[in-house]
Backbone as ProteinMPNN parsed JSONL, in Angstrom:
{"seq_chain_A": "XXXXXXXXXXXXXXXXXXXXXXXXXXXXXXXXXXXXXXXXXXXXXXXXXXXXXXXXXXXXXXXXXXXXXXXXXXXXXXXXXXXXXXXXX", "coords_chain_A": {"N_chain_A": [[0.842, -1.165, 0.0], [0.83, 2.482, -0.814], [0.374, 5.762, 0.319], [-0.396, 8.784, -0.383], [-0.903, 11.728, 0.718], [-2.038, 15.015, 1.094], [-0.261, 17.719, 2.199], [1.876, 15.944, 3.174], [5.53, 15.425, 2.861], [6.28, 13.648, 1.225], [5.318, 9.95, -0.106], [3.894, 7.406, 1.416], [5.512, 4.259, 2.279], [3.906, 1.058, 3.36], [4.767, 0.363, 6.032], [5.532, 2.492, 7.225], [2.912, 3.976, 6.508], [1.031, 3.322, 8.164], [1.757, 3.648, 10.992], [1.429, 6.342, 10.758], [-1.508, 6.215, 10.731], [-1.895, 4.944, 12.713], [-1.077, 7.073, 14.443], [-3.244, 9.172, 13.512], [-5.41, 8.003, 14.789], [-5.471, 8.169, 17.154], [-5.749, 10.998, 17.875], [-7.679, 11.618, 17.162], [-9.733, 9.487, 18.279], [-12.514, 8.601, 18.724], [-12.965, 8.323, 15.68], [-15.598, 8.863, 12.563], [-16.26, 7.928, 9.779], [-18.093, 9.083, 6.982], [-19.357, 8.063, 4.548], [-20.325, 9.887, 1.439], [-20.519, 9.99, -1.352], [-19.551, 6.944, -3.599], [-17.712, 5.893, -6.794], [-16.643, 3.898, -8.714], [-14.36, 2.494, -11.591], [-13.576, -0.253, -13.463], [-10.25, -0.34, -12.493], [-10.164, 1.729, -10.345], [-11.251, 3.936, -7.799], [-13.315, 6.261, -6.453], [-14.005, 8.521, -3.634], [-16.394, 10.315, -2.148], [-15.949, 11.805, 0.726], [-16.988, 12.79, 4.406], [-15.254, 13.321, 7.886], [-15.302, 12.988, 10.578], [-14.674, 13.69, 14.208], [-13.462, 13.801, 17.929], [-11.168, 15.494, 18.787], [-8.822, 14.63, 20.296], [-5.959, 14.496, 21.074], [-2.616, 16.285, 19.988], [-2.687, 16.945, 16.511], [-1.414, 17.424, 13.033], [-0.333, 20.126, 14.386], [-2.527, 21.358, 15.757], [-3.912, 21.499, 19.109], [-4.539, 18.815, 21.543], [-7.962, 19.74, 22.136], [-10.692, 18.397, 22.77], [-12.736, 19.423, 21.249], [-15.497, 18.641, 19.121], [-14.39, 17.856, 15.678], [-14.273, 18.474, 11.645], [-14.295, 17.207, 8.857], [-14.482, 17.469, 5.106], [-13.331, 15.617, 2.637], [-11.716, 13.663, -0.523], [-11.061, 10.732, -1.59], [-8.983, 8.305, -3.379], [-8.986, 5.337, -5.021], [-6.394, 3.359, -6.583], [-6.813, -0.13, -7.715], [-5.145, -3.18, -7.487], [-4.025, -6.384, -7.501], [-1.63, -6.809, -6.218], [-0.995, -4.504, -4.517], [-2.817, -1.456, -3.034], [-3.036, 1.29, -4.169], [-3.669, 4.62, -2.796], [-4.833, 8.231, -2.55], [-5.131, 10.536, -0.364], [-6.796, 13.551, -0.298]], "CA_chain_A": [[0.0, 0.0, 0.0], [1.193, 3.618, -0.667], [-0.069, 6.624, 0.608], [0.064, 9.841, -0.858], [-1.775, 12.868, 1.684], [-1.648, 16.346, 1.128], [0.659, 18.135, 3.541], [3.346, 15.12, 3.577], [6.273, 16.183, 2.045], [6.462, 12.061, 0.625], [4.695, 9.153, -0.475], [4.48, 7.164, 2.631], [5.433, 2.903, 2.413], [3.155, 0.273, 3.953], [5.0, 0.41, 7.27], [5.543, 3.886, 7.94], [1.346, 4.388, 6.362], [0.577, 2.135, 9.445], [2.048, 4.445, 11.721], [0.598, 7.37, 9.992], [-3.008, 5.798, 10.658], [-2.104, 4.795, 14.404], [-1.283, 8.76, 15.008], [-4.246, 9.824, 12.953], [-6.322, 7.28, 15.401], [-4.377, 8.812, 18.26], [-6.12, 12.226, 17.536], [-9.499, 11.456, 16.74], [-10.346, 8.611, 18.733], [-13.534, 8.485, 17.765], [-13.399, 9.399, 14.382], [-16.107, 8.355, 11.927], [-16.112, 8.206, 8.081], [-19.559, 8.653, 6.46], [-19.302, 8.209, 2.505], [-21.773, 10.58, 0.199], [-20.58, 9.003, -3.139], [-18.63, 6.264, -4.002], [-17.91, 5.73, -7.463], [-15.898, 3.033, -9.119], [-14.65, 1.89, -12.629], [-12.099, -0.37, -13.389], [-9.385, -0.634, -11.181], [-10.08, 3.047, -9.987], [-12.57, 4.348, -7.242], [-12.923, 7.566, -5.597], [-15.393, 8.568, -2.724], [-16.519, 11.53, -1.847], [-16.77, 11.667, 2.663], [-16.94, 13.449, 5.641], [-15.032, 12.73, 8.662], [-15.855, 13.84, 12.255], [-14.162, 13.294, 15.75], [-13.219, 14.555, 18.333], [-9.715, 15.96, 18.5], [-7.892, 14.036, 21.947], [-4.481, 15.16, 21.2], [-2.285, 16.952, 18.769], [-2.381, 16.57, 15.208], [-1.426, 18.881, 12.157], [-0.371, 21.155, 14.767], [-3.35, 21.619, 16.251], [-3.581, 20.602, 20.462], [-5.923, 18.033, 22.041], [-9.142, 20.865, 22.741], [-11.067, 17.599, 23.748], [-14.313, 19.151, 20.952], [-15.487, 17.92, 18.044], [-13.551, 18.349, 14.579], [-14.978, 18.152, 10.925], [-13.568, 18.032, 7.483], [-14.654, 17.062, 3.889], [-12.458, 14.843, 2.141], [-11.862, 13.0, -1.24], [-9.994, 9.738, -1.618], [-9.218, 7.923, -4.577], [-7.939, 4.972, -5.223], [-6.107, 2.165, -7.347], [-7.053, -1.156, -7.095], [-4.592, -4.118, -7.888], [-3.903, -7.712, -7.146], [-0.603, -6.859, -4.986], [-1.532, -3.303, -3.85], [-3.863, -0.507, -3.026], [-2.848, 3.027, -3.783], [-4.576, 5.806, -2.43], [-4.669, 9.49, -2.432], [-6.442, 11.582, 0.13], [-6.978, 15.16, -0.962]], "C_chain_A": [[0.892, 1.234, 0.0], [0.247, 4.784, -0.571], [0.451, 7.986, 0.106], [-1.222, 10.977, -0.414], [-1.067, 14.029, 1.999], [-1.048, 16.145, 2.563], [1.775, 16.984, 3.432], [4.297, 15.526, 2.695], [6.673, 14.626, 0.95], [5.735, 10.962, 0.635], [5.194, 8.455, 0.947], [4.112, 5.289, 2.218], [4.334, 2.168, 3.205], [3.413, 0.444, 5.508], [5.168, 2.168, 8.145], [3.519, 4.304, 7.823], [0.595, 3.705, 7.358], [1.085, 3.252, 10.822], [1.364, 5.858, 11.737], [-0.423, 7.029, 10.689], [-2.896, 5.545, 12.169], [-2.194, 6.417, 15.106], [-2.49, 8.991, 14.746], [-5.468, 9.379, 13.77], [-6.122, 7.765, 16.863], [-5.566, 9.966, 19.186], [-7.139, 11.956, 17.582], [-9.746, 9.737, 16.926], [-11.766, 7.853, 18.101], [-14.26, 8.586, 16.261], [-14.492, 8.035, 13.505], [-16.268, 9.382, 10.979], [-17.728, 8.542, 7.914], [-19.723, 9.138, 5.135], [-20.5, 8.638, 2.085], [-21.459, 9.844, -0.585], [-19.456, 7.873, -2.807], [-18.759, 5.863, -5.797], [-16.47, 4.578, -8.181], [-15.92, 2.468, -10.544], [-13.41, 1.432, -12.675], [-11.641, -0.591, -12.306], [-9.324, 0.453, -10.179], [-11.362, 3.126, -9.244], [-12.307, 5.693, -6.308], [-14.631, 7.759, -4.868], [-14.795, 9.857, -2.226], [-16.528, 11.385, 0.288], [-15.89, 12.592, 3.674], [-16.528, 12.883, 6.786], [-14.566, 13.916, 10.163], [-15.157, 12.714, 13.157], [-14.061, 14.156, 16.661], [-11.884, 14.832, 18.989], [-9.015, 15.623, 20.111], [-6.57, 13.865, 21.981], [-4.009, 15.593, 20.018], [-2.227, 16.282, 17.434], [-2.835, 18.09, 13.983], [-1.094, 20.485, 13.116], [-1.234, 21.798, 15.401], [-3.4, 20.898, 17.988], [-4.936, 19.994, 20.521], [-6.83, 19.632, 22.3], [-10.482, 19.731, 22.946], [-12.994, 18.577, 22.897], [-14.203, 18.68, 19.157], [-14.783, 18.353, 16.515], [-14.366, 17.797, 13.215], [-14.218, 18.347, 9.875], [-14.107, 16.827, 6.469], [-13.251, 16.642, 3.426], [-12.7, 14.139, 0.84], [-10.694, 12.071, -1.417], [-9.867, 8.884, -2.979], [-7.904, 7.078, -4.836], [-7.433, 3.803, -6.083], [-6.092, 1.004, -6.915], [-6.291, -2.599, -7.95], [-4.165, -5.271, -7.428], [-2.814, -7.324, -5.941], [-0.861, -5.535, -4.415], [-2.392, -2.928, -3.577], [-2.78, 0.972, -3.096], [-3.675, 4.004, -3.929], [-4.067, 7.49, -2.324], [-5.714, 9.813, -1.312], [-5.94, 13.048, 0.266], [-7.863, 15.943, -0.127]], "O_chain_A": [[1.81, 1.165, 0.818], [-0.687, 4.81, -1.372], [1.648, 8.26, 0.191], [-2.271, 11.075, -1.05], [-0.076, 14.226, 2.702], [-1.102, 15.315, 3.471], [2.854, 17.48, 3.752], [3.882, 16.033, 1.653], [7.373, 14.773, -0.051], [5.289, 10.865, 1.778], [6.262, 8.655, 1.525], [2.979, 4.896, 1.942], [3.723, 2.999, 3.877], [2.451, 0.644, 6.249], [4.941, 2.641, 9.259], [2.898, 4.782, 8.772], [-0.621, 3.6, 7.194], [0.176, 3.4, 11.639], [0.829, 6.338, 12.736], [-0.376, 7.722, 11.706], [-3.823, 5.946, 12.873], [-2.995, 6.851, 15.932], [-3.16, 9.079, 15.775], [-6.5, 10.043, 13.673], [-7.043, 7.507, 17.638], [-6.023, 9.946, 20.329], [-7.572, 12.316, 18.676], [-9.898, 8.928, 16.011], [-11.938, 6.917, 17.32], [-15.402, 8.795, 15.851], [-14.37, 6.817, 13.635], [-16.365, 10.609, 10.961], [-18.505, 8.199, 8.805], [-20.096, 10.234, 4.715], [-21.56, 8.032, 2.245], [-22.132, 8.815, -0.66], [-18.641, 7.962, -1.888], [-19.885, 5.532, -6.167], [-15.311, 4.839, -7.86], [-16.973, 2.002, -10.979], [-12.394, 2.004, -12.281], [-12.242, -0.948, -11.293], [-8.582, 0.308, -9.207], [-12.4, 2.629, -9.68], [-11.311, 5.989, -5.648], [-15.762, 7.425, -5.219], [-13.678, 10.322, -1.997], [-17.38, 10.69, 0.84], [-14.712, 12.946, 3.723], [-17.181, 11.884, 7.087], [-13.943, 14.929, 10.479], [-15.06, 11.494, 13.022], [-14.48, 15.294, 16.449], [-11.668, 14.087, 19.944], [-8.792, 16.526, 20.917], [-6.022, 13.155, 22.824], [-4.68, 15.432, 18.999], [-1.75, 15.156, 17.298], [-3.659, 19.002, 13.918], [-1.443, 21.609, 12.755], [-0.896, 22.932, 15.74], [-2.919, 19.771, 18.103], [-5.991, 20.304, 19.968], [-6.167, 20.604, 22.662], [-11.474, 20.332, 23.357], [-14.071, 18.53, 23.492], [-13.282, 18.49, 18.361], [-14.747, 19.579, 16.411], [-15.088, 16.815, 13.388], [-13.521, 19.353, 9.744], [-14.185, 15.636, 6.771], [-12.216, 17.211, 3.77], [-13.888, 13.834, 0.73], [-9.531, 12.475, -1.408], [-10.892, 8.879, -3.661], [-6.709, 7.369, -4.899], [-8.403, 3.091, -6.346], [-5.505, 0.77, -5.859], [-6.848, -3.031, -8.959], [-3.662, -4.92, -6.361], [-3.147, -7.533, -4.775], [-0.971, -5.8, -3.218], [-3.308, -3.745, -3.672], [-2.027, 1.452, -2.249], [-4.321, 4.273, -4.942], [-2.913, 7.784, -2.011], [-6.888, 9.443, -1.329], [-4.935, 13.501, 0.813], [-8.121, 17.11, -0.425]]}, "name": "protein", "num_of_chains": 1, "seq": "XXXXXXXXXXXXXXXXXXXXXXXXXXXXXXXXXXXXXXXXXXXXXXXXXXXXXXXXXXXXXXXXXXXXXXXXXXXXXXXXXXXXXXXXX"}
């Protein structure tokens, strides 16, 4: 799997994008996805979604403030026998 998410200054490997996702879980404990579109053709799919938590320690520079956080998002990604690569934008 490779990851490629605004703000990183680099495509991030399977093992470091695992780390990535433990911080990001870190932060927003609670966080939940909730997909408007999904659309898929091919080996390609991109979804449109919104993802809410609530912010229980730093991330992006921002400190735990312990209320809720919100942001639109689009992800999009390639789908192949030995991988997944994704973008989120």
């Amino acid at each position: 799997m490779l990851l490629h998410y605004v703000g990183l200054p680099r495509t991030l490997a399977r093992d470091k994008t695992s780390q990535f996702v433990v911080r990001w879980r870190e932060a927003l404990p609670d966080l939940w996805m909730d997909i408007k579109e999904l659309f898929i053709e091919d080996d390609l799919a991109t979804t449109r979604l919104t993802l809410t938590g609530t912010l229980g320690s730093t991330w992006a520079g921002a400190g735990p403030t312990c209320e809720k956080v919100g942001m639109a998002r689009m992800m999009f990604f390639r789908l192949r026998m030995d991988f997944v690569n994704f973008v989120i934008s």
